[in-house]
N, CA, C and O atoms as a GROMACS GRO file, in nm:
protein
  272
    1UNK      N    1  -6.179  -1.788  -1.026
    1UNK     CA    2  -6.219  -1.885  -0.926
    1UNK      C    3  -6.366  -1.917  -0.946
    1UNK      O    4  -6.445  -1.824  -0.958
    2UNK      N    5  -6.407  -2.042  -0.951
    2UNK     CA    6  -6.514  -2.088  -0.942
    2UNK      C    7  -6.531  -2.178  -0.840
    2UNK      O    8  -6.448  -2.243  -0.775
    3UNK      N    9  -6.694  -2.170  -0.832
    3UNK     CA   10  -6.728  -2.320  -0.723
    3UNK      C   11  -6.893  -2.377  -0.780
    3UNK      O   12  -6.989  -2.316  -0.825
    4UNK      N   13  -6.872  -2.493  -0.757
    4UNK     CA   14  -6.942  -2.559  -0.793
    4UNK      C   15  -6.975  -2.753  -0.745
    4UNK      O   16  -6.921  -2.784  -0.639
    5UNK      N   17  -7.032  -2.835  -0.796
    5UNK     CA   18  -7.093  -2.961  -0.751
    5UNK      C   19  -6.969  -3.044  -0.842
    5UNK      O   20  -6.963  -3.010  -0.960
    6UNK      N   21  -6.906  -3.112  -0.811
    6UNK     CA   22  -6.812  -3.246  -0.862
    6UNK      C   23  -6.897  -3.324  -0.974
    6UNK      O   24  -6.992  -3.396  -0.943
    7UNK      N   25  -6.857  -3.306  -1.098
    7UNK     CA   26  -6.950  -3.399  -1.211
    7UNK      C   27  -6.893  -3.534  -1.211
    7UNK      O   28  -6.796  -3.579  -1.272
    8UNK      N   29  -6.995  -3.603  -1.106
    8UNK     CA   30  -7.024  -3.781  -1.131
    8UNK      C   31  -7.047  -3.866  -1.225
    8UNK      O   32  -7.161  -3.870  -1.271
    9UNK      N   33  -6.946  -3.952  -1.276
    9UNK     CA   34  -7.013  -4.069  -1.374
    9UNK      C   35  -7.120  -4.088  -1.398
    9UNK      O   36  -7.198  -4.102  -1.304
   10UNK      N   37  -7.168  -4.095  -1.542
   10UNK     CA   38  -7.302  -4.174  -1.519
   10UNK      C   39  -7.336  -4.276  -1.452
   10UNK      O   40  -7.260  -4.371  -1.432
   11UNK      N   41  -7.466  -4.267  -1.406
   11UNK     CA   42  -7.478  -4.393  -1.319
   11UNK      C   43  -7.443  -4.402  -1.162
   11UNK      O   44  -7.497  -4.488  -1.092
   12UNK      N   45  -7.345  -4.305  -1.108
   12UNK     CA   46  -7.292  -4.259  -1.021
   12UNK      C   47  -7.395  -4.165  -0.944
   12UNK      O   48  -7.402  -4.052  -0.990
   13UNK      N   49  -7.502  -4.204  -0.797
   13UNK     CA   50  -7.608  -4.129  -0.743
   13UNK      C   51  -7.539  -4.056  -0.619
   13UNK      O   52  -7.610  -4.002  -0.535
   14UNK      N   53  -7.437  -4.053  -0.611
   14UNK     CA   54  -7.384  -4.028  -0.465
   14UNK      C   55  -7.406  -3.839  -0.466
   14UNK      O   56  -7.383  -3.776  -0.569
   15UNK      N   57  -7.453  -3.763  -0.332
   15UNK     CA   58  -7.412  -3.638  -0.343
   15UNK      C   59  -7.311  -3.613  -0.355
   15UNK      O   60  -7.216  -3.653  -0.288
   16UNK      N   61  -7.315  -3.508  -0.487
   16UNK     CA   62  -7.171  -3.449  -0.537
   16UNK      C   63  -7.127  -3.332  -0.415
   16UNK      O   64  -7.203  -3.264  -0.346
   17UNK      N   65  -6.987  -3.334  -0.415
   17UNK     CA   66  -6.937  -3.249  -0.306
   17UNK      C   67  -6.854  -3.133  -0.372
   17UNK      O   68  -6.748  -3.145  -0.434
   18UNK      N   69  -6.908  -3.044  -0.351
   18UNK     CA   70  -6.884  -2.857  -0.370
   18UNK      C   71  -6.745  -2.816  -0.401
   18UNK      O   72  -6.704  -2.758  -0.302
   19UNK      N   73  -6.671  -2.819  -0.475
   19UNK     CA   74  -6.564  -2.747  -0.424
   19UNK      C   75  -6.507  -2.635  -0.505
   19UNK      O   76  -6.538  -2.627  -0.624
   20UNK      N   77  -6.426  -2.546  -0.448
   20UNK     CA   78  -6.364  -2.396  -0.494
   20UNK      C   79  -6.247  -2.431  -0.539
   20UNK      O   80  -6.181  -2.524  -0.492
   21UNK      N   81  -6.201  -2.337  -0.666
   21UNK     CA   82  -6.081  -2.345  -0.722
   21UNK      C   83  -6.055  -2.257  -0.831
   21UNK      O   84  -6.132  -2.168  -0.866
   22UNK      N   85  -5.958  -2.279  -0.877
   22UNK     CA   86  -5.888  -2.193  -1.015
   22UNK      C   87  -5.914  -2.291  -1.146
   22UNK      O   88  -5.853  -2.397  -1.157
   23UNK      N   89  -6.000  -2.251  -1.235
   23UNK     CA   90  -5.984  -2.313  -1.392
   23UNK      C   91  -5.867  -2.315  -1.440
   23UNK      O   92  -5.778  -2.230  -1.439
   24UNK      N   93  -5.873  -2.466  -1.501
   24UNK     CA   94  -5.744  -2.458  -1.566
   24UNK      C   95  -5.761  -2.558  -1.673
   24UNK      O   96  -5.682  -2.614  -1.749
   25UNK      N   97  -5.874  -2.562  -1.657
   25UNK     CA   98  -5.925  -2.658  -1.851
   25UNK      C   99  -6.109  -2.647  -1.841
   25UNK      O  100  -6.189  -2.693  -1.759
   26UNK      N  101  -6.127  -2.557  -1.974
   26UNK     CA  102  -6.301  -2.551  -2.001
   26UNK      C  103  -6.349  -2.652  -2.077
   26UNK      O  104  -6.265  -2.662  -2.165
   27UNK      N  105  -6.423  -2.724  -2.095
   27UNK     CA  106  -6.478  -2.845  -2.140
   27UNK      C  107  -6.435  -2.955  -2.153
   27UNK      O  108  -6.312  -2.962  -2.152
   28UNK      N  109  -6.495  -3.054  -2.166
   28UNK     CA  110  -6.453  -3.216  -2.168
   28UNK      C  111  -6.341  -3.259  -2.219
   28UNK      O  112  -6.287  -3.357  -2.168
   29UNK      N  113  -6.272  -3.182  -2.352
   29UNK     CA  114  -6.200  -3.260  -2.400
   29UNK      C  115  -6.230  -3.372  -2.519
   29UNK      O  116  -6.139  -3.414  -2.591
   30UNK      N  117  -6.368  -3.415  -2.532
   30UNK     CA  118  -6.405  -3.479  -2.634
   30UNK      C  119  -6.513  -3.431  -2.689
   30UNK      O  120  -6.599  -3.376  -2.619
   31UNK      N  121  -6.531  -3.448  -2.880
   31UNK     CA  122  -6.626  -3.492  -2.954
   31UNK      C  123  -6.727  -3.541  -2.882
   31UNK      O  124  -6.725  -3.640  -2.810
   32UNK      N  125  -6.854  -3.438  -2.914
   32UNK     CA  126  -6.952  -3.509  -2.904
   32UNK      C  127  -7.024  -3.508  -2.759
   32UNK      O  128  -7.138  -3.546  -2.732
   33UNK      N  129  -6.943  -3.465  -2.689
   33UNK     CA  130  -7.021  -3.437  -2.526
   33UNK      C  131  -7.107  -3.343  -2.509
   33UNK      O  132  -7.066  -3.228  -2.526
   34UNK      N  133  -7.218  -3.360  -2.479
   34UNK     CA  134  -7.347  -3.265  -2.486
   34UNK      C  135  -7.301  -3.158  -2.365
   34UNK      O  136  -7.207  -3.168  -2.286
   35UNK      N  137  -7.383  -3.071  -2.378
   35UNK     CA  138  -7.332  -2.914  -2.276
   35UNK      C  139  -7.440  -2.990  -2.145
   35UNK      O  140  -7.420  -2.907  -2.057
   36UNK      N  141  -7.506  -3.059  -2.103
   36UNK     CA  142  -7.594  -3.101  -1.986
   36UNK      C  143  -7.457  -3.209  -1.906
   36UNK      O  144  -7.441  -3.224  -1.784
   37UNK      N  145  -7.391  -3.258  -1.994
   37UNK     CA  146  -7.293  -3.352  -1.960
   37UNK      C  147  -7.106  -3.274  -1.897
   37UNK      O  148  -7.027  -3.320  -1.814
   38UNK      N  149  -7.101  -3.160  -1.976
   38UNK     CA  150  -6.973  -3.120  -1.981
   38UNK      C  151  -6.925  -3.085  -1.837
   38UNK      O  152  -7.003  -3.071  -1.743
   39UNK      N  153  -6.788  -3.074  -1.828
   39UNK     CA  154  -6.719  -2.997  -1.734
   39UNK      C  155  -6.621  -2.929  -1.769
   39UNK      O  156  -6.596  -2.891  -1.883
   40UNK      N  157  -6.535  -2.901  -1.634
   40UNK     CA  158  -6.439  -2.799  -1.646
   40UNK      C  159  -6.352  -2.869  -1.514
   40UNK      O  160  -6.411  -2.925  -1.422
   41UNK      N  161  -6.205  -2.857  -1.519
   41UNK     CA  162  -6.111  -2.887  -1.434
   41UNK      C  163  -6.077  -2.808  -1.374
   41UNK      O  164  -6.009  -2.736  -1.448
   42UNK      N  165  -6.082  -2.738  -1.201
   42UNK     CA  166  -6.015  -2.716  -1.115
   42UNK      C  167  -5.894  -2.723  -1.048
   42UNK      O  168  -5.852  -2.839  -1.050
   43UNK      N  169  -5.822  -2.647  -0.990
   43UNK     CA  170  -5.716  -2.679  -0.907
   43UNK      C  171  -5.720  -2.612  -0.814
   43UNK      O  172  -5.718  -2.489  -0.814
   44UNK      N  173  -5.729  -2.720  -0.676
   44UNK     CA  174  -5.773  -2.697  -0.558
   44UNK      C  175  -5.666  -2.599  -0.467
   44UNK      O  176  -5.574  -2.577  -0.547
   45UNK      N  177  -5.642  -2.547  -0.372
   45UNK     CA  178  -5.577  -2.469  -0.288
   45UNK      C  179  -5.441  -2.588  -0.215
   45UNK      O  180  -5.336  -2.574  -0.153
   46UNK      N  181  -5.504  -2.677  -0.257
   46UNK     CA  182  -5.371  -2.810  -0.222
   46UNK      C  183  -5.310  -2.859  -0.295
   46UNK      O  184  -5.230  -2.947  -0.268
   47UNK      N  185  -5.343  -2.795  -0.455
   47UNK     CA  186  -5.272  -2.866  -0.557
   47UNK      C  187  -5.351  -2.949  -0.645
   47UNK      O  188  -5.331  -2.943  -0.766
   48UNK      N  189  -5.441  -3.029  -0.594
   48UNK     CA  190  -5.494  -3.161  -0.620
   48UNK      C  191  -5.650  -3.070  -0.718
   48UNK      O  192  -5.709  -2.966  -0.689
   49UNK      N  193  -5.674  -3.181  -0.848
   49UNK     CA  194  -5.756  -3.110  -0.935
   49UNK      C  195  -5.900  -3.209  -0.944
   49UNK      O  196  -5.902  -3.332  -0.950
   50UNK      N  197  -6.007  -3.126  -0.942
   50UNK     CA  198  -6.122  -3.188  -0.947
   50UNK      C  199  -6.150  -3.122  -1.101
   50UNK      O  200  -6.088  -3.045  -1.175
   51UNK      N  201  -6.310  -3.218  -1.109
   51UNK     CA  202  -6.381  -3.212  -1.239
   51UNK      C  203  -6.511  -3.192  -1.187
   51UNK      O  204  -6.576  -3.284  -1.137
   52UNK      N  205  -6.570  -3.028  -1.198
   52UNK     CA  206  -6.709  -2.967  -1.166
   52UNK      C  207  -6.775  -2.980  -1.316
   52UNK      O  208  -6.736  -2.981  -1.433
   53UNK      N  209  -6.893  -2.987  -1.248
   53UNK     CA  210  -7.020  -2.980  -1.368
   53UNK      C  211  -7.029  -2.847  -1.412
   53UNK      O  212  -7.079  -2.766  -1.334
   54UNK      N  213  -6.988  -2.806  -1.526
   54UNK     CA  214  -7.006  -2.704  -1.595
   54UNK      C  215  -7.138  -2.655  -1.555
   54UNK      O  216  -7.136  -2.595  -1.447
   55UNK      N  217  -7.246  -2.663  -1.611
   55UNK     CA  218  -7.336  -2.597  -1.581
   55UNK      C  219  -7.422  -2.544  -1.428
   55UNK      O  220  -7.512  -2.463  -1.410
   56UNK      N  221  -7.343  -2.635  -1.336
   56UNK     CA  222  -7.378  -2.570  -1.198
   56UNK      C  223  -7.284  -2.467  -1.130
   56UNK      O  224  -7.302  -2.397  -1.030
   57UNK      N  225  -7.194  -2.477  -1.201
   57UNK     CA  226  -7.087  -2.376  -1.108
   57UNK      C  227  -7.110  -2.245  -1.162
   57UNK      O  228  -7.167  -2.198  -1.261
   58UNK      N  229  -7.022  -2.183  -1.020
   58UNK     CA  230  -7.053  -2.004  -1.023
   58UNK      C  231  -6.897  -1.950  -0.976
   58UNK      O  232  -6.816  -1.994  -0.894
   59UNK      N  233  -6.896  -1.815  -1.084
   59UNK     CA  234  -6.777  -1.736  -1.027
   59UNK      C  235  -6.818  -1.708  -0.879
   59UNK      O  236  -6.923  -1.706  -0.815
   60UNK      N  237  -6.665  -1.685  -0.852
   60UNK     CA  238  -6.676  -1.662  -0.692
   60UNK      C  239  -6.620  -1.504  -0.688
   60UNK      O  240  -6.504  -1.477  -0.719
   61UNK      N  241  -6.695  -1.424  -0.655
   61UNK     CA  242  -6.636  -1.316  -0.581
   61UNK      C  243  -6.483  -1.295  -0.506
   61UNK      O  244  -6.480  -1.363  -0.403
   62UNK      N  245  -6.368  -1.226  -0.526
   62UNK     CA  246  -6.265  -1.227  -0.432
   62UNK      C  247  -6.315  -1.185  -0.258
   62UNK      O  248  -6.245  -1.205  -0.158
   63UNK      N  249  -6.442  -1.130  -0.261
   63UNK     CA  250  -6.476  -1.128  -0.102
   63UNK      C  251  -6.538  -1.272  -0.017
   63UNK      O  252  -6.534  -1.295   0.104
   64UNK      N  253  -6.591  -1.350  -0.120
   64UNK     CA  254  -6.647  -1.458  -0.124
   64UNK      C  255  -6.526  -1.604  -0.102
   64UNK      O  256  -6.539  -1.713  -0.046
   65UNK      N  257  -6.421  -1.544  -0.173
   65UNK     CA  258  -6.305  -1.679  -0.161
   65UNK      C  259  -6.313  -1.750  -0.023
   65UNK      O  260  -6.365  -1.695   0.074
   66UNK      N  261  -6.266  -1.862  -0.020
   66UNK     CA  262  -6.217  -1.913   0.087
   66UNK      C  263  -6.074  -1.913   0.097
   66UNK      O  264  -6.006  -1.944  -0.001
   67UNK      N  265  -6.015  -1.877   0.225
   67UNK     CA  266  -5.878  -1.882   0.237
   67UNK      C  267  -5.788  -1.996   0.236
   67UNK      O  268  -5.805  -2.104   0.293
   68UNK      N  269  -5.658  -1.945   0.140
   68UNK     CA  270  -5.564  -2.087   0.100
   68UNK      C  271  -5.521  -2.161   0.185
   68UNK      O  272  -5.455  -2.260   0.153
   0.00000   0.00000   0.00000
Protein backbone atom coordinates (compact mmCIF):
# COMPACT_ATOMS: atom_id res chain seq x y z
CA UNK A 1 0.00 0.00 0.00
CA UNK A 2 1.08 3.31 -0.88
CA UNK A 3 -0.10 6.96 -0.72
CA UNK A 4 0.75 9.66 -2.39
CA UNK A 5 -0.20 13.14 -4.76
CA UNK A 6 -2.18 12.15 -8.28
CA UNK A 7 0.53 12.84 -11.22
CA UNK A 8 -1.08 15.76 -13.39
CA UNK A 9 -0.53 16.39 -17.08
CA UNK A 10 1.81 18.68 -18.02
CA UNK A 11 0.59 21.91 -17.98
CA UNK A 12 -2.11 20.77 -15.61
CA UNK A 13 -1.71 23.45 -12.13
CA UNK A 14 -4.61 22.15 -10.24
CA UNK A 15 -3.81 20.67 -6.50
CA UNK A 16 -3.13 17.12 -6.89
CA UNK A 17 -5.38 15.04 -4.56
CA UNK A 18 -3.74 12.29 -2.16
CA UNK A 19 -4.83 9.05 -2.49
CA UNK A 20 -4.17 5.38 -0.79
CA UNK A 21 -4.02 2.14 -2.53
CA UNK A 22 -2.51 -1.16 -3.68
CA UNK A 23 0.27 -1.08 -6.66
CA UNK A 24 -0.47 -2.73 -9.42
CA UNK A 25 1.84 -1.24 -12.21
CA UNK A 26 5.54 0.54 -11.39
CA UNK A 27 6.44 3.01 -13.99
CA UNK A 28 5.07 4.74 -17.00
CA UNK A 29 5.05 2.24 -19.40
CA UNK A 30 7.07 4.19 -21.96
CA UNK A 31 10.59 4.84 -23.46
CA UNK A 32 12.10 7.61 -22.46
CA UNK A 33 10.12 9.05 -19.42
CA UNK A 34 12.42 10.75 -17.07
CA UNK A 35 12.19 9.46 -13.20
CA UNK A 36 10.97 13.48 -12.14
CA UNK A 37 8.04 12.63 -14.62
CA UNK A 38 7.19 8.84 -13.82
CA UNK A 39 4.41 7.08 -12.02
CA UNK A 40 2.89 4.16 -10.70
CA UNK A 41 -0.89 2.87 -10.88
CA UNK A 42 -3.06 2.30 -7.88
CA UNK A 43 -6.17 0.53 -7.08
CA UNK A 44 -8.36 2.26 -4.92
CA UNK A 45 -10.57 0.46 -2.05
CA UNK A 46 -13.56 0.96 -4.71
CA UNK A 47 -11.99 -0.65 -7.44
CA UNK A 48 -11.36 2.43 -9.47
CA UNK A 49 -7.39 3.07 -10.37
CA UNK A 50 -5.44 6.26 -10.11
CA UNK A 51 -1.92 7.37 -11.43
CA UNK A 52 0.44 8.80 -8.33
CA UNK A 53 3.66 10.56 -8.88
CA UNK A 54 6.25 8.17 -8.26
CA UNK A 55 8.51 10.16 -6.54
CA UNK A 56 6.15 11.66 -3.87
CA UNK A 57 4.54 8.69 -2.60
CA UNK A 58 5.17 6.70 0.61
CA UNK A 59 4.59 3.12 1.89
CA UNK A 60 1.91 3.10 4.26
CA UNK A 61 2.22 1.30 7.42
CA UNK A 62 -0.69 -1.51 8.07
CA UNK A 63 -1.40 0.70 11.37
CA UNK A 64 -1.50 3.73 9.20
CA UNK A 65 -4.12 2.18 6.46
CA UNK A 66 -7.29 3.64 6.02
CA UNK A 67 -10.24 1.39 6.32
CA UNK A 68 -11.92 -0.38 3.16
Amino acid sequence: MVRGPEALPPGDFRTPAVYEGEVVQVGSGWNGVDAANAYLWIRLADRTERRLAIRACALVPPAERSAP
